[in-house]
C-alpha positions as CSV (number, residue, x, y, z in Angstrom):
1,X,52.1,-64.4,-23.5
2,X,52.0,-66.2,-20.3
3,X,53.6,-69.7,-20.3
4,X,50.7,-71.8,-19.5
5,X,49.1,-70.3,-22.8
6,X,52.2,-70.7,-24.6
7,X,52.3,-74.3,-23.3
8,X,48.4,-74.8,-24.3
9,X,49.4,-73.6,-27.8
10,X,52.6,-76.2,-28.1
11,X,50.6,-79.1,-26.7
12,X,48.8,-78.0,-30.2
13,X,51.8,-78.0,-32.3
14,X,52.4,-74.6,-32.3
15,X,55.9,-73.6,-33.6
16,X,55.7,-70.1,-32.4
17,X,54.7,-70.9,-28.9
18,X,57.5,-73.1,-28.8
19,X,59.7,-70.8,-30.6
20,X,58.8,-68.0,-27.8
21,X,59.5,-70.2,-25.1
22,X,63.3,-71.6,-26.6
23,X,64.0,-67.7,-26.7
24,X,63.1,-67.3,-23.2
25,X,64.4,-70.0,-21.8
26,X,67.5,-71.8,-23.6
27,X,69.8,-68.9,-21.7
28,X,68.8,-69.9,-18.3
29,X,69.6,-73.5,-19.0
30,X,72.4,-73.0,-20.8
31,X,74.0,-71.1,-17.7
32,X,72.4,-74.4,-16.0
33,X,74.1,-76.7,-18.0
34,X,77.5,-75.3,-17.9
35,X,77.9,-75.9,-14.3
36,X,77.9,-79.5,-15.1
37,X,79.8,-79.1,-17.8
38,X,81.9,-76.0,-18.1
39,X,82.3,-76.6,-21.7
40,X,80.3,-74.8,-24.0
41,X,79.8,-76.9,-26.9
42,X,78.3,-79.8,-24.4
43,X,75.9,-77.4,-22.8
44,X,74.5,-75.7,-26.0
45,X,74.0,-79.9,-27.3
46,X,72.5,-80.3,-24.0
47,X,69.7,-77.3,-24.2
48,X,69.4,-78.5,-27.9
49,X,68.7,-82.2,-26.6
50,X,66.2,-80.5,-23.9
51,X,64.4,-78.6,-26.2
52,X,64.4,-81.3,-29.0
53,X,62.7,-83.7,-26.0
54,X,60.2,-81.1,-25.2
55,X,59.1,-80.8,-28.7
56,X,58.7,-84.5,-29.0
57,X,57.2,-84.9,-25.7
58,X,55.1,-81.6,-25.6
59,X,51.8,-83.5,-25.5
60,X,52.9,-85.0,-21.7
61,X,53.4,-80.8,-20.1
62,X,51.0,-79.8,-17.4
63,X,50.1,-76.3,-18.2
64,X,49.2,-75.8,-14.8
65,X,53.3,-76.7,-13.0
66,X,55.8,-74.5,-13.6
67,X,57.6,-75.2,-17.0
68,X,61.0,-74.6,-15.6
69,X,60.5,-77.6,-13.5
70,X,59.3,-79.8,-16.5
71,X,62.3,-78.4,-18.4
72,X,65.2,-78.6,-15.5
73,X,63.9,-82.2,-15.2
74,X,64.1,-82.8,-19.0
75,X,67.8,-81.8,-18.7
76,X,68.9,-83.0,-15.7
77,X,67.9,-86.6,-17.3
78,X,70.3,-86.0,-20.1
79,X,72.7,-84.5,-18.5
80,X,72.8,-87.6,-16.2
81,X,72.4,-89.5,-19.7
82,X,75.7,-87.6,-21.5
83,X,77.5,-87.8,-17.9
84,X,76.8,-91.4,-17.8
85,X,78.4,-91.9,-21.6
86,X,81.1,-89.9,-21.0
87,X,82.3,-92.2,-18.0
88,X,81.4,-95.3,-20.2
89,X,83.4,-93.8,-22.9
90,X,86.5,-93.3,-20.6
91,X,86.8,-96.3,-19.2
92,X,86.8,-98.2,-22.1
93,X,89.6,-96.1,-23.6
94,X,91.1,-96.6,-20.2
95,X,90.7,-100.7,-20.9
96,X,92.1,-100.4,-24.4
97,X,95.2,-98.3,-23.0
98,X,95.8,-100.9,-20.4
99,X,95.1,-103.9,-22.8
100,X,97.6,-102.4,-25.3
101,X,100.6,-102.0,-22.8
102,X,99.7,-105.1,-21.6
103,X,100.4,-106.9,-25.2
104,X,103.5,-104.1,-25.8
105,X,106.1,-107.2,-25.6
106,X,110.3,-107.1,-25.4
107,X,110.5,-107.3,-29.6
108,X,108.2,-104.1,-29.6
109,X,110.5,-102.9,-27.4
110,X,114.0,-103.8,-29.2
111,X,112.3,-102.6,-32.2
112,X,111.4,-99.3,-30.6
113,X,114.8,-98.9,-29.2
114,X,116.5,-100.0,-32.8
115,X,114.4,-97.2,-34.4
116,X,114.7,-94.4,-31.7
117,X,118.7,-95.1,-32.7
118,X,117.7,-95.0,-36.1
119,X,116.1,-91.6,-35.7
120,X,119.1,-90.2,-33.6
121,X,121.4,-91.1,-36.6
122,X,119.1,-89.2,-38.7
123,X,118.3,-86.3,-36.8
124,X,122.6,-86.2,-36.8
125,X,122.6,-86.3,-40.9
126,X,120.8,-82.6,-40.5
127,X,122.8,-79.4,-41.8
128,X,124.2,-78.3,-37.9
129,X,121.4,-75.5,-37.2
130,X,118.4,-77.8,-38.3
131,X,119.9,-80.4,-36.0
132,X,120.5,-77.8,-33.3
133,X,116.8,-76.6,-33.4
134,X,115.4,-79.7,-33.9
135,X,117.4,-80.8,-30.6
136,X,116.1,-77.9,-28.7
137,X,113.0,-78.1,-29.8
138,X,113.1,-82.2,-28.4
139,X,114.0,-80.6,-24.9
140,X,110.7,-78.9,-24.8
141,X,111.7,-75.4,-26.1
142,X,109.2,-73.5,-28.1
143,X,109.9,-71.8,-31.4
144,X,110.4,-68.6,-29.8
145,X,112.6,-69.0,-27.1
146,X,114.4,-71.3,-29.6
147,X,114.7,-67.9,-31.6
148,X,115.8,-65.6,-29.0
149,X,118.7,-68.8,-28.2
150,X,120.0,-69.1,-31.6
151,X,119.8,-65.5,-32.4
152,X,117.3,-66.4,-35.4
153,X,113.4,-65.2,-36.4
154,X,110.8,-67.2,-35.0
155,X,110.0,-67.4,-38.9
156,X,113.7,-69.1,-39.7
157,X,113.2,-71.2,-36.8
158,X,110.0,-72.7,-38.2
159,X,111.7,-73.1,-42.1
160,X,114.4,-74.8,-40.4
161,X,111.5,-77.2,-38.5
162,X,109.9,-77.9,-41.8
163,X,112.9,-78.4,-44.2
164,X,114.1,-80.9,-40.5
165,X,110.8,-83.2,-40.7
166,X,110.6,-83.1,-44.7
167,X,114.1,-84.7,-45.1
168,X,113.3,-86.9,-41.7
169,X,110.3,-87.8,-43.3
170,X,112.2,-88.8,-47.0
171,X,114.7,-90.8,-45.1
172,X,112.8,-92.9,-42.7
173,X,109.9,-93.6,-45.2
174,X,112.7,-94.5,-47.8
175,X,114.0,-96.8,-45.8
176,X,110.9,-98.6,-44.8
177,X,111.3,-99.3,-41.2
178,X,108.7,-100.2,-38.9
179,X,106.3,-98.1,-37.1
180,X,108.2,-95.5,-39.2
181,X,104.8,-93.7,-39.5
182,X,104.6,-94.1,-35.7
183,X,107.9,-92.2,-35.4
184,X,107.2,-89.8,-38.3
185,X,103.7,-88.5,-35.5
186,X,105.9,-88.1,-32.4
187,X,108.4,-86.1,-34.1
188,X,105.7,-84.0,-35.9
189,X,103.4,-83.9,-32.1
190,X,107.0,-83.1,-30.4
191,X,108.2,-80.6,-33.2
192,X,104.8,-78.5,-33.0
C-alpha cells in the first residue's frame, strides 16, 4: 500500500494503516533519533512520542506531502522538547549542587573531619587482612588486582569486603554518630 492511502485510511482511524506505517518507518527514525541522542532508551521514547503525536494528530496529515517530512518534523519538535528538559533539568541540579556547598559550613566540616577519624579508628579495629583489603580497595584498587596483590581469590577478597562493611556498618550505626548513614554510602560506593 502506498502511503498516501495508508495516510487516507489513518486520517479514518485505521489501526492497520497506522500499524503498517510504524513498521515501516519507526527504524528510520530511530537511526534519526540516535544521532541526537546516542542513547537508545531516549530514541526508542522519542519514536514512541512521534508516533503517539501522529496518532493523535492524524486528522491534520496532508496525504499529498511526503509523510517523512510530517513525521521528521513531528520528532524534531520533541526532540528539541526532551533536549530542552534535559538542559532545564541540569542546571537546576547544577543550582542545588552549588546551593548546598554554599550552605556546607565549618561545623559540617569539623563534624566530617571528627567522623572520617572516627571511621579510620574503625576501619583499624578490622582482623589485619580485612583492614588490608579494605585499605586497598580505598586507593582505588579493584577486587581483582586486590586478589592477585594479596595472593587471595577474587571470591575471598569479596567475603572479606562484606564481613569489612557488615561489622563497619554494626559499629558506626551502634554508635549513632552523625551523617553515619552518609558515611555508611561512600564506603559501600568506594568498596564496590
Amino acid at each position: 500500500m502506498e502511503d498516501r492511502q495508508l495516510i487516507i485510511s489513518l486520517k479514518k482511524g485505521n489501526r492497520e494503516a497506522f500499524n503498517l506505517l510504524f513498521e515501516k518507518y519507526s527504524p528510520k527514525l530511530h537511526f534519526f533519533t540516535l544521532k541526537s541522542f546516542q542513547n537508545k532508551v531516549d530514541a526508542e521514547e522519542i519514536v514512541q512520542n512521534t508516533f503517539l503525536k501522529i496518532w493523535e494528530t492524524s486528522y491534520k496529515i496532508d496525504e499529498n506531502q511526503h509523510f517523512t517530512t510530517y513525521l521528521i518534523t513531528i520528532a524534531k519538535h520533541i526532540i528539541y522538547d526532551c533536549l530542552r528538559h534535559k538542559l532545564v533539568e541540569r542546571k537546576y541540579n547544577q543550582y542545588i549542587l552549588q546551593s548546598s556547598d554554599e550552605s556546607y559550613s565549618i561545623e559540617n566540616d569539623f563534624v566530617l573531619k571528627n567522623l572520617k577519624e572516627y571511621l579510620a579508628i574503625s576501619i583499624g579495629r578490622l582482623p589485619t587482612q580485612q583492614k588490608e583489603i579494605i585499605l586497598l580497595k580505598s586507593k582505588g584498587y579493584n577486587n581483582k588486582e586486590i586478589a592477585k596483590q594479596l595472593k587471595l581469590s577474587k571470591r575471598t577478597v569479596e567475603t572479606h569486603i562484606n564481613r569489612a562493611l557488615k561489622f563497619l556498618r554494626s559499629h558506626l550505626i551502634n554508635k549513632k554518630e552523625i551523617f553515619t548513614i552518609v558515611i555508611i554510602n561512600i564506603l559501600s560506593r568506594l568498596l564496590y
